[in-house]
KOLVEXLO-269842 format. One line per 3 residues: number of its first residue (from 0); for each residue x, y, z of C-alpha. Coordinates in pm, whole numbers, plus 32768, in hexadecimal, padded with zeros to 4 digits. Last residue first. Layout:
<nodes>
NUM> X Y Z  ...
</nodes>
This chain:
<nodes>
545> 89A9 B017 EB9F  8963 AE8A EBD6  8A1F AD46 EB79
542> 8B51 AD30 EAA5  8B4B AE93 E9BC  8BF3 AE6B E88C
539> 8CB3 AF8E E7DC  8D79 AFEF E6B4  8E46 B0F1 E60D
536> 8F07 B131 E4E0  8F96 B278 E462  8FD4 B351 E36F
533> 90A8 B4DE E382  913D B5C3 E28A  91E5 B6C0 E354
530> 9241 B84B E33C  92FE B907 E3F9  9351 BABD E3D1
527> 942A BB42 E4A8  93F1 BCBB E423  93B6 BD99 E541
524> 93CC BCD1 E680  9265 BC80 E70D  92A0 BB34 E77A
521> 927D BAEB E5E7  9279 BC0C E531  91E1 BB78 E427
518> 912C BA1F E434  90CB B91B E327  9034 B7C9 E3A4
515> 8FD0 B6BF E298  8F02 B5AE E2B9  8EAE B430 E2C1
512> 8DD7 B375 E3BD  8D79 B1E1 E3D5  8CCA B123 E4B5
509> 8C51 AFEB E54C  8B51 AFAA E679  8AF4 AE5B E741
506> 8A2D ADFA E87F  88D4 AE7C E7F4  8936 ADEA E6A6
503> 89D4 AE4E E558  89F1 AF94 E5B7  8A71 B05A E47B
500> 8B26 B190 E44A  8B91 B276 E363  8C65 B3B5 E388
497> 8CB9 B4E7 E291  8D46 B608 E310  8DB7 B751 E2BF
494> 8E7E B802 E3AF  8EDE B993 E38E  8FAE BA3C E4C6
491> 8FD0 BBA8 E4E4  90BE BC2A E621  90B4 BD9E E63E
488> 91C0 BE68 E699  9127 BF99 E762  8FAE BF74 E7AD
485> 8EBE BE5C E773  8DE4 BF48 E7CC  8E19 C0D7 E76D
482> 8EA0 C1E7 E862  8DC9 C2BE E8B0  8E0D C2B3 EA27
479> 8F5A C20C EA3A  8FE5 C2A2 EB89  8EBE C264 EC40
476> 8EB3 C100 EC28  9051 C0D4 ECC1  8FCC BF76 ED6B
473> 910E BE9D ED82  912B BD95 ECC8  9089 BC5F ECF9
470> 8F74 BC91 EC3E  9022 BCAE EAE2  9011 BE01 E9D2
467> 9129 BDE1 E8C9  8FF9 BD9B E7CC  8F3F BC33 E75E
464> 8EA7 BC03 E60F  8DDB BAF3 E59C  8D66 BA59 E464
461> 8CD6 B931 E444  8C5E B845 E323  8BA7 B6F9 E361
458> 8B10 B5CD E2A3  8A74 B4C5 E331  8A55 B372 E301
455> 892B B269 E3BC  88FA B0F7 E3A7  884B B022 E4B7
452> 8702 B0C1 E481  8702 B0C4 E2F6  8785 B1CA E1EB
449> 87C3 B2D1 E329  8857 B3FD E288  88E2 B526 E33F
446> 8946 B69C E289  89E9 B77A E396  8A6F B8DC E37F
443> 8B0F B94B E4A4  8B7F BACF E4EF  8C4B BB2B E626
440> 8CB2 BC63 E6E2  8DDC BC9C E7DE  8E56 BD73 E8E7
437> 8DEC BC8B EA13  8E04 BB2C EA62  8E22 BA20 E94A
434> 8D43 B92C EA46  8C0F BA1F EA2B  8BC6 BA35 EBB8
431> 8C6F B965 ECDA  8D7C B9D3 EC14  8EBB B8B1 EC9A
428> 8FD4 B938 ED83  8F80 B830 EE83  8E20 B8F1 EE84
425> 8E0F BA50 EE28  8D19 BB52 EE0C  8DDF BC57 EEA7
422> 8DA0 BCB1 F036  8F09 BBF5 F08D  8FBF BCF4 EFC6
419> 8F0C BE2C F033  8F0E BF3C EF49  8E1B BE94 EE71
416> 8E25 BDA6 ED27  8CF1 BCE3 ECC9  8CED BDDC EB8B
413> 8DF7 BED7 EB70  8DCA BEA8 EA03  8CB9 BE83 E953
410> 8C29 BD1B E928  8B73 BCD2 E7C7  8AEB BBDA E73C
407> 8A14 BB5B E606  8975 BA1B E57E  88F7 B9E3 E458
404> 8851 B866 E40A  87E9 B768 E303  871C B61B E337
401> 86E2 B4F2 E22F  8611 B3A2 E25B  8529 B3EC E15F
398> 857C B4EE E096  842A B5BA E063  8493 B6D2 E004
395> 8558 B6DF E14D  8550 B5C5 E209  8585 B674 E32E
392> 8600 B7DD E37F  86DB B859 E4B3  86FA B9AC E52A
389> 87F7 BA72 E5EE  8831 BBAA E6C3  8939 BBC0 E7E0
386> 898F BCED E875  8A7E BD41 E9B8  8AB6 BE91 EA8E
383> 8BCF BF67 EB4E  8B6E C0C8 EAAE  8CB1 C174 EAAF
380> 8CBF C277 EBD1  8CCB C40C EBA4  8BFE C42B ECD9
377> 8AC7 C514 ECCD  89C6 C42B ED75  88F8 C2EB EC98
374> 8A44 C243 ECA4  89FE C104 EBFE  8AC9 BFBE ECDA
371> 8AD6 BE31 ECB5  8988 BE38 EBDA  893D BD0C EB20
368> 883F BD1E E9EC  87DA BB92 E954  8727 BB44 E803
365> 8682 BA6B E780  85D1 B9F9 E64D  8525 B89F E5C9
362> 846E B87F E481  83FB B73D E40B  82DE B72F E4A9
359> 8235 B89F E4BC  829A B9BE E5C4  8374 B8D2 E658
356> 8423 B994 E781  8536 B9AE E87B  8593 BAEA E926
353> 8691 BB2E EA31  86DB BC64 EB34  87FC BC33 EBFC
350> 8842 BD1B ED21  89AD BD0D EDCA  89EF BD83 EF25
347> 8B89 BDCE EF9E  8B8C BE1E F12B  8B7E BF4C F202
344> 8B30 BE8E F35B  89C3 BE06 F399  88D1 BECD F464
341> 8918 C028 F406  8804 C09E F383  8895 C0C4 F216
338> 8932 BF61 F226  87D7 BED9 F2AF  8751 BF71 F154
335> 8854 BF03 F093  882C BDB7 F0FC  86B7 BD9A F0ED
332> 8616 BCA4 F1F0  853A BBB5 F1B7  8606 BA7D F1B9
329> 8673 BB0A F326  87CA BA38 F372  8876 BB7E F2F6
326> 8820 BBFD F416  88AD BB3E F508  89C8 BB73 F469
323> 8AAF BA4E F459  8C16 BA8F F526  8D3F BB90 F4C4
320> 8E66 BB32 F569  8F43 BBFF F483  8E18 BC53 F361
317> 8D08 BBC3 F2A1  8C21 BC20 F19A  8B9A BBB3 F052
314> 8A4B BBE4 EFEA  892A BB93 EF21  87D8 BC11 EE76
311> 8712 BB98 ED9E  85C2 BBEF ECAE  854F BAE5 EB9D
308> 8456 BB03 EA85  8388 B9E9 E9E7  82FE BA07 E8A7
305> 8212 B8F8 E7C8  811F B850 E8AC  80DA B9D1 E934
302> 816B BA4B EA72  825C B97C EAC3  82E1 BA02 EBFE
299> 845F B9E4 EC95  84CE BA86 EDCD  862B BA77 EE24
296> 8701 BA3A EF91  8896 BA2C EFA8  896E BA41 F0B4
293> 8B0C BA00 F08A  8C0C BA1D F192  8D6E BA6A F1E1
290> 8E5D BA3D F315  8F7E BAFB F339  90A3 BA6A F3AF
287> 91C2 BB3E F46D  9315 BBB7 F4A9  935A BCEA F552
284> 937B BE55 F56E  9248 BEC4 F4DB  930F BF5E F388
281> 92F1 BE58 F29A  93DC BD5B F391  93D1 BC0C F2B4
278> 9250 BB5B F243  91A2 BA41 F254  905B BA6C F1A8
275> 8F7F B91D F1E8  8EB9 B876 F0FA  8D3E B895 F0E6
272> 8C22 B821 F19A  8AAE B80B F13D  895E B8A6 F171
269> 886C B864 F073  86B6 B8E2 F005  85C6 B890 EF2A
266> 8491 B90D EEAC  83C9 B871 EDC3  825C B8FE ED52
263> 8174 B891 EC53  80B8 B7AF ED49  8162 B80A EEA4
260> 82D5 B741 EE5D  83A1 B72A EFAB  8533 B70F EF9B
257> 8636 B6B0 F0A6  87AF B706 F0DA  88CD B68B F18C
254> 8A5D B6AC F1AB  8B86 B642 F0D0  8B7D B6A5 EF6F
251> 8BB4 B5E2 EE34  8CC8 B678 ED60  8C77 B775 EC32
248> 8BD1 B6DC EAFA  8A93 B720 EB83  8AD3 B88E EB1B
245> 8A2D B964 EC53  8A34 BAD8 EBE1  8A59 BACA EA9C
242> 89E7 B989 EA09  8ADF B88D E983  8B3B B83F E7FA
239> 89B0 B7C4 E741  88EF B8B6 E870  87D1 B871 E918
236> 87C2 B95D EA67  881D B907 EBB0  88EC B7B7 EBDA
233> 8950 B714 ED24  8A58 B5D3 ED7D  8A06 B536 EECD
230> 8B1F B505 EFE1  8A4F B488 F14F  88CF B4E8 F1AB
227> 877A B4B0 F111  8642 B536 F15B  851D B520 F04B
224> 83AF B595 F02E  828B B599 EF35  828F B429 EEA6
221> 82A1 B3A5 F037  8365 B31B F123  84A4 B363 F050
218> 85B5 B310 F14F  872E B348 F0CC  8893 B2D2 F131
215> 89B2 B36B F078  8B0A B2F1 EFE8  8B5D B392 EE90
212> 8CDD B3D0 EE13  8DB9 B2D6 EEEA  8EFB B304 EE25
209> 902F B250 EDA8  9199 B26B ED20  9232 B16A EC3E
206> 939D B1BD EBD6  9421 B0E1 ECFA  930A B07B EDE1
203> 9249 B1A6 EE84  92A2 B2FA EE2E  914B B3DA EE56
200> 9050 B415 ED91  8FF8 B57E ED06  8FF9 B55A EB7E
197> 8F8E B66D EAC9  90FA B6E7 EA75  9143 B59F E9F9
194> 929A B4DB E9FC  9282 B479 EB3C  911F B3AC EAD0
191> 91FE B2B7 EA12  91D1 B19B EAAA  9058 B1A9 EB28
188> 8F8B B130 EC66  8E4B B1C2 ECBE  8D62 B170 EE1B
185> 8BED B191 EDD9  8AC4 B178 EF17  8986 B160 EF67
182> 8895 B149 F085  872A B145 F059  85E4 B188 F116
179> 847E B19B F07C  845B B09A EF83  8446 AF82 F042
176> 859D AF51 F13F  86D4 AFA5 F068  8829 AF68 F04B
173> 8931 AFAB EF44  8A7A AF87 EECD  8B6B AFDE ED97
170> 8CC4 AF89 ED36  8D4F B072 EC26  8E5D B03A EB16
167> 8F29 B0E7 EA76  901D B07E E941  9103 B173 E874
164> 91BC B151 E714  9278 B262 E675  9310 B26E E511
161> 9412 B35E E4A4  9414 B4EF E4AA  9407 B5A9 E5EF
158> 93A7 B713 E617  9493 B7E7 E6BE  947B B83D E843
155> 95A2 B921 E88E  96B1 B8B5 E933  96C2 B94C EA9F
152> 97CA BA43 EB1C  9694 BB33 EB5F  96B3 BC28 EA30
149> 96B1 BAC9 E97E  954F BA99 E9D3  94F6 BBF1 E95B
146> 959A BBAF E81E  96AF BC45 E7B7  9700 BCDF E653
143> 985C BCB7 E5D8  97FB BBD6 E492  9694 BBE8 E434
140> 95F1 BAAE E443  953D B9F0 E343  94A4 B8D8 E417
137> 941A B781 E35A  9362 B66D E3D3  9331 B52C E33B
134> 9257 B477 E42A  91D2 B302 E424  90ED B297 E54E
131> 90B0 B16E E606  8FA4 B15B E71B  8F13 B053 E7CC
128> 8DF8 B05F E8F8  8D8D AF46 E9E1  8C74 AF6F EA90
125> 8BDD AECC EC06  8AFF AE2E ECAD  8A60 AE0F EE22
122> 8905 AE20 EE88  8856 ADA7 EFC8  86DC AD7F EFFC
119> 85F6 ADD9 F121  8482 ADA4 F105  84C8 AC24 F15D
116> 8426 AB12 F10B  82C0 AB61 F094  8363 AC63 EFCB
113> 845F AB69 EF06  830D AABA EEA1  825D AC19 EE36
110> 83A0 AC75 ED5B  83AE AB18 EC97  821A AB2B EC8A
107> 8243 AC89 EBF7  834C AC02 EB1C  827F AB0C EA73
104> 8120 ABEA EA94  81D2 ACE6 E99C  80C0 ADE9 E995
101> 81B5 AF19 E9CD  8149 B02C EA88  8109 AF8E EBCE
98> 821C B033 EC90  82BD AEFA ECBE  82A4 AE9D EB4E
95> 8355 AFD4 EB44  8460 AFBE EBDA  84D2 AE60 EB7E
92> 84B9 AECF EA2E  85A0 B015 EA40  86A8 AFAF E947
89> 85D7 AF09 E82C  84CD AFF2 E851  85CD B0F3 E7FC
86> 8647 B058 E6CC  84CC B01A E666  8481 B1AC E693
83> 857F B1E9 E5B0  84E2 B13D E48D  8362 B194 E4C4
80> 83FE B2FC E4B3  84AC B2B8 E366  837B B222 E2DC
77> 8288 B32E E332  81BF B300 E474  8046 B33D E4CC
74> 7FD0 B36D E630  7E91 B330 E694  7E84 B1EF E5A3
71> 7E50 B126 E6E0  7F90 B0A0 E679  802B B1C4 E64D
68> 7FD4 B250 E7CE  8048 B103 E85D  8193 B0FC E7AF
65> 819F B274 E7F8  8144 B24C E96C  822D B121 E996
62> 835E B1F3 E901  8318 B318 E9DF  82CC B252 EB12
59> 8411 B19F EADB  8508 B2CC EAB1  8468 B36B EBEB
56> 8493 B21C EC98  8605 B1E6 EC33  8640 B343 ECF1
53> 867E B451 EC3B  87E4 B532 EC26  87A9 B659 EBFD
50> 86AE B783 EBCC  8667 B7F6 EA77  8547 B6D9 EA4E
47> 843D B74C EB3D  82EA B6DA EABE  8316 B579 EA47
44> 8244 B511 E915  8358 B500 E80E  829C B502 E6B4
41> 8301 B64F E5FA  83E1 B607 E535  84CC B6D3 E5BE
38> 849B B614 E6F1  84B8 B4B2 E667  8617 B4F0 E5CB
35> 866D B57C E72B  85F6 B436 E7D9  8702 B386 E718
32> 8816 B462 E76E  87B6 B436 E8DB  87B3 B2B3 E8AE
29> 8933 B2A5 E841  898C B2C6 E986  8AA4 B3F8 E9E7
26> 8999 B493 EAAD  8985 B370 EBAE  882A B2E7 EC02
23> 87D7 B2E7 ED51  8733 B1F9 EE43  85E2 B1F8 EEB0
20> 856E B0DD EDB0  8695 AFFF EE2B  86B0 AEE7 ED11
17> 86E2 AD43 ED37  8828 AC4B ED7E  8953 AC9C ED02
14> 8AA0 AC14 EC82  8C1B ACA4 ECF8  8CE9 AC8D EBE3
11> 8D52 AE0A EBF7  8E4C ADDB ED03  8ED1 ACAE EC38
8> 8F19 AD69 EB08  8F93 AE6D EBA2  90C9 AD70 EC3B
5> 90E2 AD11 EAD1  9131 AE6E EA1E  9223 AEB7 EB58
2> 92D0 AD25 EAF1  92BC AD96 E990  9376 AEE4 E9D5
</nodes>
């Protein structure tokens, strides 16, 4: 184990040199939480913030307009805002004293030297990540009952008591010419990714398995346009546990896509690759491999300072040599319209409607309305659609420093599941949409405190419940009309939580978490019951660039 700990090490010791303004930031940085705080409150200047990731440059032209804006006295700032808006000038200061937005004539000069060089820069770095947890989980199980694993020969999946430790690292690179054209990629390493069911690397050295999760190459010639092309992640909709319809917490996906912004206006639009279907003799005659794709375009207009509404549409389809529709490659065109009309096979659209507004700092709510399928004919046919409402309020009665938030889901049943196996919304057997799949609902109350910039807790209680209902069984919709979601057996899980952390530097972070995790009919077998008192340790130091 130390000498797996050690090789990661030296992966991730690899130094760098300056930032990529047209490169990404990934949604698991710590930056998007920040710029969160400063959207409830009211502050964040950028027009389009439910669509992810942003580029470095959208993160700096944001931060340099509000340090520009403040100073000015254009823009006034409470305490806690002034606070968070120094961590983030921290990160992004290369950025945007190359934007302008930052009178630091020191690094300017730095950045205007290395310019009169070269325009193109390399960037390599990398992040090492340690975990060590303490569980002491309990399963009262009823004697003589199987569980569905053990129906298979299999032994069932029981939660683990003891103490857990588990390192990954990830080795980072970039290149860039200006601030128009950018190449970037992230290769993970961890030990004990095996043992998790959102893990999708593959075996590499011993119990160390790896993965290549974002690799893309994008141009940005200008503010209003962007191309890029390779395996990018993609978030629709804000959401505190995944969106509906595309997560972000899903894998990155292979293929391209490209953006324009009109004033108020964004539109967007994706075409990308899934993984094959293989599958045995289903009645053709033969063997074969169906291939499966994913197009995606959505409209998004702000159209006061204070709400922005968006409007998408995507699409799975594939087939036994099935090649890309020509049609499909139309960013105007309406799926379900070229469906109707018969220029595209019969494939599986989604629409996703989201909301985000401030209707006064301090108040943020949003909300998100996926439709998979709504018979609007005479067909007794569950309705196949997602909610998510949710609100978030800052420094309430004038707590400096403080935010509190509802959240709350729901995905009915039958949800990203069709008759078609290779038409669900699948991707290596991981939701492309909410990550818990169908069936289930979810309520999260959050309470976060930030004392100082480098010091934040928070304080969270959820409740979800998940039915019988899965996406990879077969689609039987129309034999459960009426029939209520989470439906049959229904798994409820209860976690309270309590985490702190503290980043003592750019480089370095520490933290601490402590809860308790109650569930009843766990796996959805009446009356196995768990439960688990949980803390933990973890730490992190970045060597070089993210």
């Amino acid at each position: 184990m130390f000498k797996r700990s050690l090789f990661i090490l030296l992966l991730a010791t690899i130094m760098a040199s300056a930032a990529i303004p047209a490169t990404i930031v990934p949604l698991d940085h710590w930056a998007y939480g920040v710029a969160d705080q400063l959207i409830v409150r009211g502050v964040w200047p950028e027009a389009q913030v439910s669509e992810r990731p942003w580029t470095r440059a959208v993160f700096a032209r944001a931060v340099g307009s509000l340090l520009m804006n403040n100073e000015r006295g254009e823009q006034p700032l409470n305490a806690p805002a002034k606070a968070l808006l120094h961590r983030l000038r921290e990160e992004f200061e290369p950025e945007i004293a190359a934007w302008g937005g930052l009178q630091s004539p020191v690094m300017i000069e730095v950045l205007r030297d290395v310019k009169e060089e070269d325009d193109f820069a390399i960037e390599v770095g990398g992040r090492l990540l340690v975990n060590l947890d303490y569980h002491t989980a309990r399963w009262h199980h009823t004697d003589g009952v199987a569980l569905p694993s053990e129906t298979d020969g299999e032994t069932p999946a029981q939660p683990e008591d003891g103490i857990f430790h588990r390192e990954r690292g990830y080795v980072l690179f970039g290149a860039g010419y200006g601030d128009t054209i950018a190449l970037y990629g992230r290769g993970e390493f961890d030990t004990a990714g095996k043992n998790d069911s959102d893990w999708m690397g593959a075996d590499w050295k011993g119990d160390t398995s790896a993965q290549f999760d974002y690799g893309f190459l994008r141009w940005q010639p200008t503010e209003w346009f962007n191309l890029s092309l390779g395996r990018e992640p993609l978030q629709w909709g804000y959401s505190r546990g995944g969106s509906l319809l595309l997560s972000g917490t899903a894998p990155a996906l292979d293929g391209f896509r490209y953006a324009f912004d009109f004033g108020n206006l964004h539109f967007s639009y994706f075409h990308a690759g899934l993984d094959e279907q293989e599958y045995e003799n289903d009645g053709t005659g033969h063997d074969g491999i169906r291939n499966r794709y994913l197009v995606g375009h959505r409209l998004a207009w702000r159209i006061i300072p204070e709400l922005s509404v968006g409007i998408a549409e995507a699409t799975i389809y594939g087939g036994e040599d099935r090649t890309i529709e020509w049609a499909y490659l139309n960013p105007l065109n309406l799926h379900y319209i070229d469906q109707l009309s018969g220029s595209t096979g019969n494939d599986n659209p989604y629409w996703l409607i989201d909301v985000d507004a401030v209707p006064f700092p301090g108040l943020r709510l949003w909300g998100q309305l996926m439709i998979d399928d709504f018979q609007y004919e005479d067909v007794e046919e569950p309705p196949e659609i997602g909610v998510l409402l949710g609100g978030s309020w800052a420094d309430p009665l004038d707590i400096g420093g403080v935010t509190v938030s509802l959240e709350y889901l729901k995905v009915w049943n039958w949800v990203y599941n069709v008759v078609r196996k290779f038409d669900k919304l699948l991707f290596i057997n991981h939701p492309l949409g909410y990550p818990r799949g169908n069936d289930t609902d979810r309520w999260t109350i959050a309470l976060e405190y930030f004392p100082n910039p480098y010091l934040n807790f928070g304080l969270t209680a959820t409740l979800d419940r998940h039915g019988e209902g899965r996406i990879l069984e077969d689609w039987d919709a129309l034999d459960h009309f009426g029939v209520p979601s989470p439906s049959g057996i229904v798994e409820n899980r209860s976690d309270f939580s309590l985490d702190a952390e503290w980043n003592a530097s750019r480089a370095m972070m520490l933290g601490l978490s402590v809860g308790y995790e109650l569930t009843e009919n766990r796996d959805n077998v009446a009356d196995e019951d768990s439960a688990d008192f949980y803390a933990g340790v973890k730490g992190s130091y970045l060597f070089g660039w993210l």
